[in-house]
N, C-alpha and C positions, 0 to 999 in steps of 0.2 A: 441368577437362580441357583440357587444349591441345590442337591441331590434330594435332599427332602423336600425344596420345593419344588419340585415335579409333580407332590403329590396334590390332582385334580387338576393337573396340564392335560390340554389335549395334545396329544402327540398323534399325527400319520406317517405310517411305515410305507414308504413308495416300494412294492419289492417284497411285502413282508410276508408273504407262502413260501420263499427259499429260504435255504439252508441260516444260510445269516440274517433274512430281513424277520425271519420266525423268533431266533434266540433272541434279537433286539425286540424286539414289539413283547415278547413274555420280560424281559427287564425291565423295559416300562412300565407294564401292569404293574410288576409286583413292588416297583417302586412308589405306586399312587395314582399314577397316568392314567386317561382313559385314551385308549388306544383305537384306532382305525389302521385296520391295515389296507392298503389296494396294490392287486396284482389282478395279470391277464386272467390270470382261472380263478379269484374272488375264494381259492383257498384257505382256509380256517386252520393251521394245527393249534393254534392256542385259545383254548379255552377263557371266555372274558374277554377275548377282541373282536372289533365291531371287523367282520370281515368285508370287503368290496370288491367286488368283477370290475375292470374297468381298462381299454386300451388306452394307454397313456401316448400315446403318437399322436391320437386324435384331437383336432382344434378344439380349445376351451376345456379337455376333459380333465389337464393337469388342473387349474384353473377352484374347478369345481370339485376335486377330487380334498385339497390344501385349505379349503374354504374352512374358515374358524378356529384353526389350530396355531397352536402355538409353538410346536415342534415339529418339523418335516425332515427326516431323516430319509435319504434318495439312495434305494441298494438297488433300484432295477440296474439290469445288465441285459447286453446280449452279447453273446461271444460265439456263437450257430454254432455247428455240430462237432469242432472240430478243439473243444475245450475253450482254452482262452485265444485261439491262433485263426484270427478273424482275416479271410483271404480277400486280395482286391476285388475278389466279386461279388462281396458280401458285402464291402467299406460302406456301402450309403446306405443299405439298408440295417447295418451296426449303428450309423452313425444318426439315424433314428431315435434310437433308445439309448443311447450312452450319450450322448449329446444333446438331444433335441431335447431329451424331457428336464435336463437340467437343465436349458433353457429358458422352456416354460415356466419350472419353478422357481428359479432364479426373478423371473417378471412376475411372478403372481406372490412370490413370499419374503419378501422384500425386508420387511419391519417383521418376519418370524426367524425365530432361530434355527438357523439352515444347515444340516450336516452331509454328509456326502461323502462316500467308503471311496478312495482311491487306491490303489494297489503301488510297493515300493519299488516293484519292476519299470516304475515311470519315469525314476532315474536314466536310465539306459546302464550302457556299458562304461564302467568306471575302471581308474586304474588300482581299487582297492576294495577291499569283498565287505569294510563296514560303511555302513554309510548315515547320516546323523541328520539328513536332512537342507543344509547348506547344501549342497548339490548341485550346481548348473544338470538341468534336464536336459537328456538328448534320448527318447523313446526311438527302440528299434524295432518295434512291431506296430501295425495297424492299432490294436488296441492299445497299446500304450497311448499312441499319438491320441486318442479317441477322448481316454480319459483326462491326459493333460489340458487337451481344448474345453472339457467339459469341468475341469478344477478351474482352471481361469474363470470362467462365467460363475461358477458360483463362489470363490474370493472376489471379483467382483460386485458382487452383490452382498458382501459382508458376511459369508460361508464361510466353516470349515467343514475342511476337507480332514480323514483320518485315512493316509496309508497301508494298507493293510498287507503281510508279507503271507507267507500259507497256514491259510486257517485250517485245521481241522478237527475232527472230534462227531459227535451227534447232536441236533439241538430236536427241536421239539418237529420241523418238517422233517428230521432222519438224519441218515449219515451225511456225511462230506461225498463230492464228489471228485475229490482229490487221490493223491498217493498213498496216503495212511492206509484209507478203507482197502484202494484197490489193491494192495500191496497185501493188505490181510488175506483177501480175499483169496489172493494168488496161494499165498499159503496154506490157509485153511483148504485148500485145495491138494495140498500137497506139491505145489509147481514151483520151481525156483523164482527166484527174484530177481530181475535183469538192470544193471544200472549201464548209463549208457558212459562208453567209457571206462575209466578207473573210478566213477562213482564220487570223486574226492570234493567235488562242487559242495562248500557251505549252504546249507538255507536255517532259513528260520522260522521255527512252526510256533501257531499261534493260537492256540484252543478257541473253540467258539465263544465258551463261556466266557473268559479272557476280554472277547471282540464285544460282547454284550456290556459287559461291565462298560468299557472303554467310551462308548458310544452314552450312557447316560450320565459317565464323567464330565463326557466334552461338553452333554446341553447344560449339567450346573455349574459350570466353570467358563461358557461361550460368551462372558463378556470381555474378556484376556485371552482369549483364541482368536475371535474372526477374523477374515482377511487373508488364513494362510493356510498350508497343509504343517499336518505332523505326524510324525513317523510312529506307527505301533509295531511291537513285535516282543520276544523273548530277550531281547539279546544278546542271545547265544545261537551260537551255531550250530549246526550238525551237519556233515556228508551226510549226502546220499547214501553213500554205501554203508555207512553207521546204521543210518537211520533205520533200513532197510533189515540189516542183522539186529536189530532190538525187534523189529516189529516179527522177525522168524523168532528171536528166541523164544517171545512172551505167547505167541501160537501155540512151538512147542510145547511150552509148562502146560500150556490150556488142555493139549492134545495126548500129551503122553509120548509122540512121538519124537526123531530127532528133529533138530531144526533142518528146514529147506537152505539150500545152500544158494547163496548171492554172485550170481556171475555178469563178470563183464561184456555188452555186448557194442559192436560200430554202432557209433547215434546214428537215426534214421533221417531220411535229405530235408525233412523238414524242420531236422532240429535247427534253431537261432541262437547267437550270441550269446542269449541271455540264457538258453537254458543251460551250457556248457561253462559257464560262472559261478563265484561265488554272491552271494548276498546277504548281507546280516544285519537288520535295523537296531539302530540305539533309539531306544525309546525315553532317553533322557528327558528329553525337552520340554516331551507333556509329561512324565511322569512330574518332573518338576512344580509343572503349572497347575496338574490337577490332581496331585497325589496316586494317580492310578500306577498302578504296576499289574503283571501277571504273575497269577496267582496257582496256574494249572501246568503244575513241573512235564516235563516230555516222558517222562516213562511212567508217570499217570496218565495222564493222555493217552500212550498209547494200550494203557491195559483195558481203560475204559471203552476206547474203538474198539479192539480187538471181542470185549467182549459184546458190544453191541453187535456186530458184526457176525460172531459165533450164536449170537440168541438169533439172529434173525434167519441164520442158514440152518440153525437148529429145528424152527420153532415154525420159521413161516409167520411170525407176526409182526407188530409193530412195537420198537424199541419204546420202553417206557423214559423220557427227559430225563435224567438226574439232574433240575434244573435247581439254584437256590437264591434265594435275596440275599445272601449272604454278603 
């Protein structure tokens, strides 16, 4: 299926009232797709998709949720209150929804083209901050391990799986729930910015829109994908503490005032391994296979959070998408 044959695919977004499953499900529409989304609250930001309430835990409800499509793209998540740092008293009821439902749909969608967001902190702790994908996995968090069990069942069943490193930006459900925004936030507040440590840890950020494209690459090109995961990302890196001092400067110009200054603070006891590393994905592998690249440079990115973020502490309203089919 190529990208233009998408269009008058039915495609369902498992997921698609969040931050990612919203920017995905509006890339399908405007690729031709009719789209069904279902999530727990049956949320709508995108205009043109069929919205649906539905607990995805419950017997049969994946089942009937997948029924006719020919695209299932699975972003549900649960990660409880605590971000992505799912604690042993959470594990079975995480492993609910990061597991179970990709189970279900793994048996229910069998002969559909099956996608499935994984995250590249799934690698574990490596002895080198790029990583390309060849990898032996060794996850050191509960949710890592969650999602690696739940990538095996659907490469199994002839899925791909797409890695995804830190997304951020605004899609059409709002801002990120990430470090960009809150970082802005801090800012536009006037409060310094804390990195834990000297800040020096690589990552690699990845715009939504970026994540949207990437996602309707892999369903026209999924007959040379399945089977396997692949690495998305910028690949390029940034400290923290860089990162951090771009997202003061670009406030300041916003503000008039000087930039907040970035200081280092002791990580806190529940920092892990992984957050005190570096991380940077080579997106080689699929760029290769499906032409995708990203497209939304990092100090774009952050001008455009920045001022999402400023309209909405402004305004009290709701960001308008700068979405495109471009």
């Amino acid at each position: 299926m190529s990208a233009e044959g998408l269009s008058g695919r039915r495609v369902v977004v498992l997921g698609g009232s969040g931050f990612v499953g919203s920017a995905v499900a509006a890339r399908f529409l405007a690729e031709g797709a009719r789209v069904r989304s279902v999530s727990r609250s049956g949320g709508n930001p995108v205009s043109g998709v069929d919205a649906v309430g539905a607990d995805l835990t419950r017997p049969g409800v994946v089942a009937e949720a997948v029924a006719g499509a020919d695209v299932v793209v699975v972003l549900v998540l649960y990660t409880g209150s605590g971000g992505y740092r799912v604690g042993p008293d959470r594990a079975r009821e995480a492993a609910e929804v990061n597991v179970g439902v990709a189970e279900a749909v793994a048996a229910a969608a069998r002969d559909r083209i099956l996608l499935f967001a994984g995250s590249t902190s799934q690698v574990g702790v490596v002895d080198h901050d790029r990583i390309d994908g060849t990898e032996t996995d060794a996850p050191v968090t509960e949710y890592d391990r969650q999602k690696c069990e739940a990538e095996r069942v659907v490469s199994e069943a002839g899925g791909i799986t797409l890695r995804l490193p830190t997304v951020y930006g605004c899609g059409p459900a709002g801002l990120d729930r990430g470090v960009v925004t809150a970082m802005t936030r801090r800012a536009l507040a006037g409060e310094p910015l804390t990195v834990w440590g000297d800040g020096g840890m690589q990552r690699d950020l990845l715009h939504v829109d970026d994540v949207s494209r990437a996602f309707a690459a892999a369903a026209g090109g999924a007959r040379q994908l399945t089977g396997r995961h692949w690495l998305l990302g910028s690949g390029a890196g940034v400290s923290v503490r860089e990162l951090f001092v771009r997202v003061a400067r670009v406030v300041a110009r916003r503000s008039g005032a000087a930039p907040v200054p970035v200081v280092s603070v002791a990580p806190p006891a529940h920092a892990t391994a992984m957050d005190m590393r570096g991380l940077v994905a080579d997106p080689a592998a699929f760029r290769d296979s499906t032409g995708w690249e990203a497209r939304v440079g990092l100090d774009d990115g952050i001008e455009t959070t920045v001022a999402a973020v400023a309209g909405r502490t402004r305004q009290g309203g709701r960001y308008e998408y700068p979405y495109s089919a471009d």
